[in-house]
Backbone as a printed PyTorch tensor [residue, N CA C, xyz], in Angstrom:
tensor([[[50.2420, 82.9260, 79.5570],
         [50.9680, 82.0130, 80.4200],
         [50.9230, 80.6020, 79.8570]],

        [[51.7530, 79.9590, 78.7620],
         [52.2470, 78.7400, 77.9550],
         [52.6200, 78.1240, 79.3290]],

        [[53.4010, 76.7910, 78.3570],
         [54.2360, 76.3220, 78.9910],
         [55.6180, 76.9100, 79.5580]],

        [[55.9700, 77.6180, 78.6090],
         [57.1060, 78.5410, 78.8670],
         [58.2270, 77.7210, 78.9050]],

        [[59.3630, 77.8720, 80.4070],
         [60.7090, 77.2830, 80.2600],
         [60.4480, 76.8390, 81.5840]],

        [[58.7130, 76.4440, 82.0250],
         [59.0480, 76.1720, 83.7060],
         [60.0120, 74.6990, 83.8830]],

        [[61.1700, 75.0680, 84.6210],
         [61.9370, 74.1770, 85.2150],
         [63.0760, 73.4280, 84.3880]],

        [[63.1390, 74.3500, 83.4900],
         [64.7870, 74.2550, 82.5560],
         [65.8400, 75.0520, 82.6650]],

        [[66.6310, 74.5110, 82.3010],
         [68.0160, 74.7200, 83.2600],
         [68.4280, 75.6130, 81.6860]],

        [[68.9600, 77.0240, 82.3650],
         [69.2230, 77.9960, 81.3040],
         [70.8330, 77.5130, 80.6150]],

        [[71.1710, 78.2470, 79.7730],
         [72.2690, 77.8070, 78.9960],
         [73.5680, 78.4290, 79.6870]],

        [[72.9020, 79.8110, 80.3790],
         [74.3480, 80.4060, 80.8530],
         [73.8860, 79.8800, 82.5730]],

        [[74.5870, 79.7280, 83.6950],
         [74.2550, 79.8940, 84.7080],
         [75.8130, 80.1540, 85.8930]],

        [[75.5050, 80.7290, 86.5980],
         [76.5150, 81.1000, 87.2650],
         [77.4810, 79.8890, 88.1560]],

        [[79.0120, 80.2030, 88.0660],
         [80.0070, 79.4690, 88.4370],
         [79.3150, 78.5130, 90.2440]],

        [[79.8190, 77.1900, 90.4770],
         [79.6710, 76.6540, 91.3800],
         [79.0930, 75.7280, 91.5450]],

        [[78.1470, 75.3010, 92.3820],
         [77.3920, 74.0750, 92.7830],
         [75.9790, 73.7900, 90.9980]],

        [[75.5400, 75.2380, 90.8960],
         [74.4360, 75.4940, 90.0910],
         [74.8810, 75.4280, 88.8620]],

        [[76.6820, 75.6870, 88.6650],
         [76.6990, 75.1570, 87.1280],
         [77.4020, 73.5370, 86.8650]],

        [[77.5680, 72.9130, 87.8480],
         [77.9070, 71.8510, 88.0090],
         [76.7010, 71.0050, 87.8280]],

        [[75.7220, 71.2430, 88.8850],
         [74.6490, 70.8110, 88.8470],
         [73.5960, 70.9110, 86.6500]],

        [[73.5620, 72.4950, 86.5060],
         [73.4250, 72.0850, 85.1540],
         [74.0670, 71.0560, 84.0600]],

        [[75.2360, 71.5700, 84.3200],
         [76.3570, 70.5550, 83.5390],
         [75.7730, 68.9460, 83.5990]],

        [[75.3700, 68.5540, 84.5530],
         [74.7470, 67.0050, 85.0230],
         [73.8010, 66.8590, 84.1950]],

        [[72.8620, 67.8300, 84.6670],
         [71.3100, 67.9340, 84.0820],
         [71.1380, 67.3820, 82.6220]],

        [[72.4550, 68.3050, 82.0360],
         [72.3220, 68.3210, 80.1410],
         [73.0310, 67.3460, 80.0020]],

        [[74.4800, 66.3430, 80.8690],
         [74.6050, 65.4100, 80.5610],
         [73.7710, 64.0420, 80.7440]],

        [[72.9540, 64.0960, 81.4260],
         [71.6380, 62.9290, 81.5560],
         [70.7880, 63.4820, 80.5620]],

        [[70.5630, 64.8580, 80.0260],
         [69.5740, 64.5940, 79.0760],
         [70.0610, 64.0350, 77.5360]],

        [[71.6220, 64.0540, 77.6550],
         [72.0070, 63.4520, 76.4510],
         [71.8960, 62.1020, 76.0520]],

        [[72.5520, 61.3030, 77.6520],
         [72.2240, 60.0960, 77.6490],
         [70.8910, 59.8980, 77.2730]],

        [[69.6180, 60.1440, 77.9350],
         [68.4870, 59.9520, 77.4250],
         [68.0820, 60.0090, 76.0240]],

        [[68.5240, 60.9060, 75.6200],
         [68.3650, 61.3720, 74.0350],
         [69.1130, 60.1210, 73.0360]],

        [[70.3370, 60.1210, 73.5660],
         [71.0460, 58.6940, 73.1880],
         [70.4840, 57.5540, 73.0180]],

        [[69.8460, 57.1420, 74.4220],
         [69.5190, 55.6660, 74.6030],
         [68.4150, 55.5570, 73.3810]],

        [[67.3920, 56.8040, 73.3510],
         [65.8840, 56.5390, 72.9550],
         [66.2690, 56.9600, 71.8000]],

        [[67.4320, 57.5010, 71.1080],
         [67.7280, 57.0200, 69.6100],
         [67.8490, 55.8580, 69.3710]],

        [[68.9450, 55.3590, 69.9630],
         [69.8470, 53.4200, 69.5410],
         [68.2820, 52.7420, 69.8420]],

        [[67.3840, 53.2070, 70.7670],
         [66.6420, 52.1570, 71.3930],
         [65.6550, 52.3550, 69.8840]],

        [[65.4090, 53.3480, 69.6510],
         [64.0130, 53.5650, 68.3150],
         [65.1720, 53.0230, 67.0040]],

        [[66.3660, 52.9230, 66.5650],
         [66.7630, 52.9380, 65.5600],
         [66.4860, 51.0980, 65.6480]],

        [[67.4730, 50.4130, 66.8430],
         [67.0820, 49.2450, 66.5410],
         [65.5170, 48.2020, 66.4010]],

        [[64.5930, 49.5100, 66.8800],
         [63.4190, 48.7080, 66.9910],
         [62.9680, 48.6660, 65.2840]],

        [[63.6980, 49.6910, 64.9570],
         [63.2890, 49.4870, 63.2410],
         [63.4860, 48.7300, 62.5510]],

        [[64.8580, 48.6770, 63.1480],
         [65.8670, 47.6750, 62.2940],
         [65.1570, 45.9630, 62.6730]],

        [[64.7870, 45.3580, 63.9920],
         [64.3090, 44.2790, 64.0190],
         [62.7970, 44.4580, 63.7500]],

        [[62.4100, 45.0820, 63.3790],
         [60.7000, 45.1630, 62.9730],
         [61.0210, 44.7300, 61.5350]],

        [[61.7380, 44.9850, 60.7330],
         [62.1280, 45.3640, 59.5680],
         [62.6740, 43.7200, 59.2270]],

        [[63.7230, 43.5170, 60.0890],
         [63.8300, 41.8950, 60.3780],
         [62.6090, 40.7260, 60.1240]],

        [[61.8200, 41.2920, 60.7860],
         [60.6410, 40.0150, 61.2230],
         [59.9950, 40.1500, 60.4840]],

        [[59.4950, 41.9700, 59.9000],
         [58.7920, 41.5760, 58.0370],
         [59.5710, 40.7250, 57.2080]],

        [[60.5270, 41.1780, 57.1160],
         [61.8370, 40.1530, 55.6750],
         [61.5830, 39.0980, 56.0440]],

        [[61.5500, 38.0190, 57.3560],
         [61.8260, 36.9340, 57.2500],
         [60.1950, 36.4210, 57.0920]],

        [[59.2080, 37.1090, 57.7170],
         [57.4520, 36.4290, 57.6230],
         [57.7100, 36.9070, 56.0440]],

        [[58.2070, 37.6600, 55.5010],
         [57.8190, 37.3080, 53.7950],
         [58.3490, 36.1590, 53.2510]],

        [[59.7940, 36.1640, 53.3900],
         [60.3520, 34.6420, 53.1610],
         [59.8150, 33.3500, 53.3910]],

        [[58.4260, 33.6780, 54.2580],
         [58.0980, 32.1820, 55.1230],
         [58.6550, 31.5810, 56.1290]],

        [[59.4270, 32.4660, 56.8490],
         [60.4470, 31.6080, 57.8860],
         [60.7220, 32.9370, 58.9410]],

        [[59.7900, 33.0730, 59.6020],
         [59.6780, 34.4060, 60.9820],
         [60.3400, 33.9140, 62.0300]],

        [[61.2040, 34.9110, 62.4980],
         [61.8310, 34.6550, 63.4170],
         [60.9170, 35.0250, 64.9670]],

        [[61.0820, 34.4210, 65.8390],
         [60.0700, 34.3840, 66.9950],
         [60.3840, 35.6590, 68.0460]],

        [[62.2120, 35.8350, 67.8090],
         [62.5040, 36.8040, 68.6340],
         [62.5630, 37.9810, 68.2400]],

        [[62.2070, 38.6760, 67.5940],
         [61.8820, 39.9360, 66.2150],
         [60.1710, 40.4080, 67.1890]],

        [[59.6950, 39.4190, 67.6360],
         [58.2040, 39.8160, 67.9660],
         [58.5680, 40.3870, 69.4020]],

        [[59.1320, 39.1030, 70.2380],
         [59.4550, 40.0770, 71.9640],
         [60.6600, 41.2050, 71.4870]],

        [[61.2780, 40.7130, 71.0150],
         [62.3510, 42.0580, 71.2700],
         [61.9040, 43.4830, 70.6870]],

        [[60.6190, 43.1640, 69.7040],
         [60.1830, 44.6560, 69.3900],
         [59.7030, 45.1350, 70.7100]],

        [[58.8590, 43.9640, 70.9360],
         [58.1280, 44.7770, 72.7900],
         [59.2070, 45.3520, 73.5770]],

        [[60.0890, 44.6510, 73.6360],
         [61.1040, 45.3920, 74.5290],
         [61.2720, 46.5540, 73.8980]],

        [[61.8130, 46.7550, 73.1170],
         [62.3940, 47.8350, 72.4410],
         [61.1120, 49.4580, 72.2360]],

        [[59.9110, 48.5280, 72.5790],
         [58.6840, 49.4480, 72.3950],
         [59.0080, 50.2630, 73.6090]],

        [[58.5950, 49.6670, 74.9500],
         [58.7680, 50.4870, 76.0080],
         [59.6730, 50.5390, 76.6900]],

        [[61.1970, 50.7930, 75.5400],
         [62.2190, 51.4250, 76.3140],
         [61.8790, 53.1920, 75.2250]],

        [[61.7650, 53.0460, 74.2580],
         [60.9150, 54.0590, 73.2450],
         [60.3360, 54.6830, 74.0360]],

        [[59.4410, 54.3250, 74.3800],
         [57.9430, 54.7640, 75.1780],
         [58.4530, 55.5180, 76.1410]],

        [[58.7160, 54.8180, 77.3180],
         [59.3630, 55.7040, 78.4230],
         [60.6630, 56.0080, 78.2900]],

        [[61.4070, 56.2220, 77.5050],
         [62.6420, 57.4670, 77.2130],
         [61.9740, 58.6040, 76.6890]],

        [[60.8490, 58.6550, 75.6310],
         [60.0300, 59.5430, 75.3080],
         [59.4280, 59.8840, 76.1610]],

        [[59.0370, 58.9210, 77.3600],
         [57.7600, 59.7450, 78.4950],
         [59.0780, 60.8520, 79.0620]],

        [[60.2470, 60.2910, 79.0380],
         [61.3100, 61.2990, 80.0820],
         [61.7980, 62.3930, 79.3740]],

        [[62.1510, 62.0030, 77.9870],
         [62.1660, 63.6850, 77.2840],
         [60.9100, 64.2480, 77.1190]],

        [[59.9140, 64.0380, 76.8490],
         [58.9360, 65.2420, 77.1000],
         [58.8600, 65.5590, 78.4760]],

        [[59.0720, 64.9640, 79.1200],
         [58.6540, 65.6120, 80.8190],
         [60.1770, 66.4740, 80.7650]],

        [[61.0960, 66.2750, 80.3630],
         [62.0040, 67.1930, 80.5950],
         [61.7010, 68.7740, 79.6210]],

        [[61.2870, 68.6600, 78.3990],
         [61.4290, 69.1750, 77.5710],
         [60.1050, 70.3160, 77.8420]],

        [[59.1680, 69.6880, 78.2780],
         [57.5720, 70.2890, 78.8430],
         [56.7470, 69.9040, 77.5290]],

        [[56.7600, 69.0470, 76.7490],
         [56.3750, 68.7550, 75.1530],
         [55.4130, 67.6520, 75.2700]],

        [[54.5780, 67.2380, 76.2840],
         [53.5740, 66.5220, 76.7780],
         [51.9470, 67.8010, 76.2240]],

        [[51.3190, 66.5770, 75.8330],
         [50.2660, 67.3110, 75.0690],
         [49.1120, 68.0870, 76.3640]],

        [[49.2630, 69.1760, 76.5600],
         [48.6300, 69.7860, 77.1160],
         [47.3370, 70.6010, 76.9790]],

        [[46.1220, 70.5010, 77.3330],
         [45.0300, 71.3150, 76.9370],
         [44.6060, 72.5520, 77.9710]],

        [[45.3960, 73.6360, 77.6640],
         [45.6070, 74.5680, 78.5530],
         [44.0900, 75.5920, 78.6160]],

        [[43.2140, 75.0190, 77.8750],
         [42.1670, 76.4840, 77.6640],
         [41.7260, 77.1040, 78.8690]],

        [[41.5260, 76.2620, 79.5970],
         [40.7310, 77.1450, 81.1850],
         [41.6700, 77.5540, 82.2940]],

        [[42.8450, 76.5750, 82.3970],
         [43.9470, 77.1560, 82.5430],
         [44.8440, 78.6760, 82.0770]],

        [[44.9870, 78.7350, 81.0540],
         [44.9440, 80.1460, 80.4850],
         [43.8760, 81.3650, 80.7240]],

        [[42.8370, 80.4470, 81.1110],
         [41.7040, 81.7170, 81.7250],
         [42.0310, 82.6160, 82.7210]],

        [[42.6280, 81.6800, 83.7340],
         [42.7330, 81.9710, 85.0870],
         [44.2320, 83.2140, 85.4450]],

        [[43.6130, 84.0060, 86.5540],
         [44.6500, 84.9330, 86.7400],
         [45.8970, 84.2690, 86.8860]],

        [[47.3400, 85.5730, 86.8930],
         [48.1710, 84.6390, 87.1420],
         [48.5760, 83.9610, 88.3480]],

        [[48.0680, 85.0310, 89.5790],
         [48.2210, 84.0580, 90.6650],
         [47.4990, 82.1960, 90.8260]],

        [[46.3540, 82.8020, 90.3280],
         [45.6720, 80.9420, 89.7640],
         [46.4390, 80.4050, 88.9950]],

        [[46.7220, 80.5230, 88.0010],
         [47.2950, 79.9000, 87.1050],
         [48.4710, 79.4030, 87.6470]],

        [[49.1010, 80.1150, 88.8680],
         [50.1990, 79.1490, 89.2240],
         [49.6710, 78.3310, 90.8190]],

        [[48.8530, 78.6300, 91.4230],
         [48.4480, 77.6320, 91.6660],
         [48.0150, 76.0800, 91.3230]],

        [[47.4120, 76.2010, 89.9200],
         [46.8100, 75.2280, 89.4650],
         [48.0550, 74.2320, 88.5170]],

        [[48.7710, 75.4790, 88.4940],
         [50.1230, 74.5450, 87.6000],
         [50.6030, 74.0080, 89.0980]],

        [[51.5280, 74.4700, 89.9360],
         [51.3720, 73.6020, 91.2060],
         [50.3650, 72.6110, 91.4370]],

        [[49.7550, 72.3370, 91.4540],
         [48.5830, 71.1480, 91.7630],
         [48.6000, 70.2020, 90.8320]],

        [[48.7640, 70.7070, 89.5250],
         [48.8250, 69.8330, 88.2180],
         [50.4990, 69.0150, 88.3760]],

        [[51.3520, 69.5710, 88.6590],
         [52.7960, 68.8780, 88.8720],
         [52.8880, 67.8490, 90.0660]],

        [[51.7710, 68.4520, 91.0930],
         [51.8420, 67.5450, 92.1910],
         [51.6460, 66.2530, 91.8060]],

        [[50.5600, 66.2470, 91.1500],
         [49.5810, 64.9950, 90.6620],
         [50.6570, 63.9190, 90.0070]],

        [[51.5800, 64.4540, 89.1060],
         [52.6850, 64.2830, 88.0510],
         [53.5350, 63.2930, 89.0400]],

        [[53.6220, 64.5040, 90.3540],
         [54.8800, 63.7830, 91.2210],
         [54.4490, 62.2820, 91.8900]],

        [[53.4970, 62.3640, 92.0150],
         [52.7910, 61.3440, 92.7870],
         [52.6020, 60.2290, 91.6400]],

        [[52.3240, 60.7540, 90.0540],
         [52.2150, 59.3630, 89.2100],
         [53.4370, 58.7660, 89.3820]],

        [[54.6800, 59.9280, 88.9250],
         [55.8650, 59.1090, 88.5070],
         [56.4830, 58.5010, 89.7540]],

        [[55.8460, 58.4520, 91.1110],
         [56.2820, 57.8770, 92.3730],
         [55.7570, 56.4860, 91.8880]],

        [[54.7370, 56.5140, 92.1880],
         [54.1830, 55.5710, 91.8130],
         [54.3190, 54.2790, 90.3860]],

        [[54.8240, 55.1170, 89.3900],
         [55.2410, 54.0320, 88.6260],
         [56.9330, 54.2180, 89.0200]],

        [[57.4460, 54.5420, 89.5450],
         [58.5850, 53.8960, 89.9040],
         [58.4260, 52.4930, 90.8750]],

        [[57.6620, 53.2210, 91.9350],
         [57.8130, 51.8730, 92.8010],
         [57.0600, 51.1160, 92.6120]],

        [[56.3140, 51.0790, 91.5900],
         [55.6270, 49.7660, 90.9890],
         [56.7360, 48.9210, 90.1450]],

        [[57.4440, 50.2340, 89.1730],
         [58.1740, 49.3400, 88.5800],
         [59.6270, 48.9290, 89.2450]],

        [[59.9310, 49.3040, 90.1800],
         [61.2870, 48.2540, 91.1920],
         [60.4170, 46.8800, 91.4080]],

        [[58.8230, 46.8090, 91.8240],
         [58.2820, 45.5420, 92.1230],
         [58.8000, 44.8170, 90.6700]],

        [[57.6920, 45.4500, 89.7980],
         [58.0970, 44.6610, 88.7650],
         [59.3800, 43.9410, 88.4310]],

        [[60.4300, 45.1580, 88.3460],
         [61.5600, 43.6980, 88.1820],
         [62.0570, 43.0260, 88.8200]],

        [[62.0730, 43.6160, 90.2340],
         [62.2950, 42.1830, 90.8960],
         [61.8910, 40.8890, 90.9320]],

        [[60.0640, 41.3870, 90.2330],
         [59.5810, 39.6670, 90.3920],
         [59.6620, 39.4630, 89.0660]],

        [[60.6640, 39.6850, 88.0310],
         [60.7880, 39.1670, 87.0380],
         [62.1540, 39.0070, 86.5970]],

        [[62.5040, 39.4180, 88.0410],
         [64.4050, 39.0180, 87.7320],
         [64.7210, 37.9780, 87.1230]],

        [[63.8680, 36.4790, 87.6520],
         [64.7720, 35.2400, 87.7650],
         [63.7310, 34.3780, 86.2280]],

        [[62.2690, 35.7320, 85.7130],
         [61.4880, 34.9870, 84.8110],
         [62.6260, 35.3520, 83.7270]],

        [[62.7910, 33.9730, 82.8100],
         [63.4510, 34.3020, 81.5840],
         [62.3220, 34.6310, 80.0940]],

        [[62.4210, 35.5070, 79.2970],
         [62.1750, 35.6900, 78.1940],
         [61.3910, 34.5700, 77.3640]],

        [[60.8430, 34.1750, 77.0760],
         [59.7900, 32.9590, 75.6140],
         [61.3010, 33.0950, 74.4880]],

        [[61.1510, 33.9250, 73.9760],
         [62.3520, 33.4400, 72.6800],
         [63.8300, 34.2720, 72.9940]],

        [[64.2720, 34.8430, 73.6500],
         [65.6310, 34.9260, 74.0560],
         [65.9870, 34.7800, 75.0210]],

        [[67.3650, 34.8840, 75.7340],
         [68.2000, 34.4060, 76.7660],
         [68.0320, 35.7180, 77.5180]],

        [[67.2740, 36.5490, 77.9420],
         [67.5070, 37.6780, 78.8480],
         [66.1290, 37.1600, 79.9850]],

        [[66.5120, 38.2170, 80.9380],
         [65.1690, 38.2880, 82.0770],
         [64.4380, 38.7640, 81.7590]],

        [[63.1950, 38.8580, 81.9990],
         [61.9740, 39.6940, 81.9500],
         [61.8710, 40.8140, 82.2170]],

        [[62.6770, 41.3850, 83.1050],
         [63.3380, 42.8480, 84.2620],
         [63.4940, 43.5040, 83.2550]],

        [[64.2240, 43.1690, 81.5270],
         [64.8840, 44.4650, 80.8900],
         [63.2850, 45.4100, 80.5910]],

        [[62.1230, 44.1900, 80.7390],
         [61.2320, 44.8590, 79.9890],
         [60.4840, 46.1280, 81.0570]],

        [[60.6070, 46.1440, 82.3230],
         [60.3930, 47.1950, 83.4890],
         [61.4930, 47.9880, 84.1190]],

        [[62.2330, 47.6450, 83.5500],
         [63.6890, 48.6100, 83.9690],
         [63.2140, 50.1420, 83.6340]],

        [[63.0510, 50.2490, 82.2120],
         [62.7500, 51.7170, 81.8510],
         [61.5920, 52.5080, 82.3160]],

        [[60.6970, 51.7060, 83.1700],
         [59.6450, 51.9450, 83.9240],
         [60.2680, 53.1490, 85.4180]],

        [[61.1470, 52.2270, 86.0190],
         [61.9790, 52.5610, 87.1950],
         [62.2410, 53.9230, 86.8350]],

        [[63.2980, 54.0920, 85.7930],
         [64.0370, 55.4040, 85.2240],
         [63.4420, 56.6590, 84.9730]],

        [[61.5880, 55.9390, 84.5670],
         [61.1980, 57.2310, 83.6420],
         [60.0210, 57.8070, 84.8190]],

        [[59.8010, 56.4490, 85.9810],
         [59.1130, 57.6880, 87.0540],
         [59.9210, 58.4200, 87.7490]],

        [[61.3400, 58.1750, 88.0250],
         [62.1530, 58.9210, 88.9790],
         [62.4820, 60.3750, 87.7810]],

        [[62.5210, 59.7110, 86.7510],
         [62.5590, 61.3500, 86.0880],
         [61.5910, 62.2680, 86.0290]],

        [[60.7740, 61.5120, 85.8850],
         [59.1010, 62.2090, 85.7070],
         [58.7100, 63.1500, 87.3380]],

        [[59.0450, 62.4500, 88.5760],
         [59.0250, 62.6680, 89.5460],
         [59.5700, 64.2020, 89.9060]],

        [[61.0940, 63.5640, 89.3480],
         [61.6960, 64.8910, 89.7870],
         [61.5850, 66.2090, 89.0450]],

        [[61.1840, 66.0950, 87.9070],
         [60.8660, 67.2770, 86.9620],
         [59.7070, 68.0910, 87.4840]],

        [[58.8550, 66.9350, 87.6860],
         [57.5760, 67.6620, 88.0460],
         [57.5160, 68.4720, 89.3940]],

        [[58.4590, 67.7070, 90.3930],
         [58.8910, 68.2790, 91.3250],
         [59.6470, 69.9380, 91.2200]],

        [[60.8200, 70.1370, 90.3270],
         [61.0210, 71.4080, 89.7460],
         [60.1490, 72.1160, 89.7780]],

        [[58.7630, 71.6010, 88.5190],
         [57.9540, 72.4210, 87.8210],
         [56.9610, 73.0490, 89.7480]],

        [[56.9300, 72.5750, 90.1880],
         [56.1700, 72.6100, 91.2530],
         [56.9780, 73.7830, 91.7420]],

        [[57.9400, 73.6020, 92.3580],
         [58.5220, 74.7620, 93.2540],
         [58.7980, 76.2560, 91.8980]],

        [[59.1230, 76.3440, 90.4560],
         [59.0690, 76.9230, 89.7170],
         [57.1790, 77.4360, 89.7510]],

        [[56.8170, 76.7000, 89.9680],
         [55.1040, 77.5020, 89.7280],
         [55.0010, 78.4390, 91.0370]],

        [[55.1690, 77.8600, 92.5000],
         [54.9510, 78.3680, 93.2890],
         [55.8670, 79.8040, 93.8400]],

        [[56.8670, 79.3650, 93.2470],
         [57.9850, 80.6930, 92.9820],
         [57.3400, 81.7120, 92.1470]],

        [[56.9570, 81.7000, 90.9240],
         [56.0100, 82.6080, 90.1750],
         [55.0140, 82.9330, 90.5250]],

        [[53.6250, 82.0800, 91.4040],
         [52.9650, 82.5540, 91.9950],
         [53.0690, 83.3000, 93.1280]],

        [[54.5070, 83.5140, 93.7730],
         [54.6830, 84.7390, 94.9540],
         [55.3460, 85.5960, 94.5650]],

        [[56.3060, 85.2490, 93.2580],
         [56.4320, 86.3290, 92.5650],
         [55.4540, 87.7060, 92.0910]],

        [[54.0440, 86.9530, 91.3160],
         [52.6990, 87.6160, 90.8220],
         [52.4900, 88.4560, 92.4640]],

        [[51.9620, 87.2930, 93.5670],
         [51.5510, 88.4950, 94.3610],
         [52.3860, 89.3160, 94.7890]],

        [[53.4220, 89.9150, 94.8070],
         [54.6270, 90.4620, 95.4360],
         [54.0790, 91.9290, 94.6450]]])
């Protein structure tokens, strides 16, 4: 009992609400996949910037925040494809011990926990940008907000996946006893 495919949306699925609903699913995971390319390609590209110019002797100031930005939009687009993907580093040994009715208990309990982080850094991070709507940036013209925005995005994803994985465990665990 791996990770398996708990709470992924299969490739074929039947006409209606459920293939509409997939259809969504894989188009937000593209976007995601999207953003946290452009977002990792340009962080290279201005990292790459701010070496060239500190060799020249003449560093540019905004090469340093905009990598941060660019770090944890990286960061949490990656926290949201692995939580979609199930590719979060897992140490399953005692877990794997356990029967399968346990084992889906404990995966239930383990997703709960999940649901409750990514609650939680969501509505930490709506605080956050609000109280950094109106702070502007040290070396560029943006708000402070772009830098907790991806905060917002990646607990409501995190949330709801784990949420899936939850009702997918507990479905298998009445499956086992059945």
């Amino acid at each position: 009992m791996g990770q398996g495919n708990v709470g992924s949306i299969p490739e074929t699925v039947k006409p209606g609400p459920v293939k509409a609903t997939a259809r969504l699913v894989r188009a937000v995971d593209f976007v995601m996949r999207f953003i946290a390319g452009v977002a990792a390609a340009l962080l290279t590209i201005v990292v790459l910037i701010g070496v060239v110019s500190r060799a020249f002797g003449d560093p540019y100031a905004w090469t340093d925040e905009l990598s941060r930005l660019l770090m944890v939009w990286v960061a949490m687009f990656g926290w949201m494809l692995a939580s979609r993907r199930h590719a979060h580093i897992r140490i399953r040994f005692f877990h794997d011990l356990l029967p399968p009715q346990g084992w889906a208990v404990a995966e239930a309990i383990m997703q709960l926990s999940v649901v409750v982080f990514g609650i939680l850094v969501a509505v930490f991070g709506i605080e956050l940008v609000e109280r950094n709507s109106d702070v502007e940036a040290i070396s560029m013209p943006i708000a402070m907000m772009w830098f907790y925005v991806p905060l917002v995005a990646a607990g409501m994803v995190a949330t709801v996946q784990a949420a899936v994985d939850v009702y997918e465990a507990i479905r298998q665990g009445v499956a086992v006893s059945q």
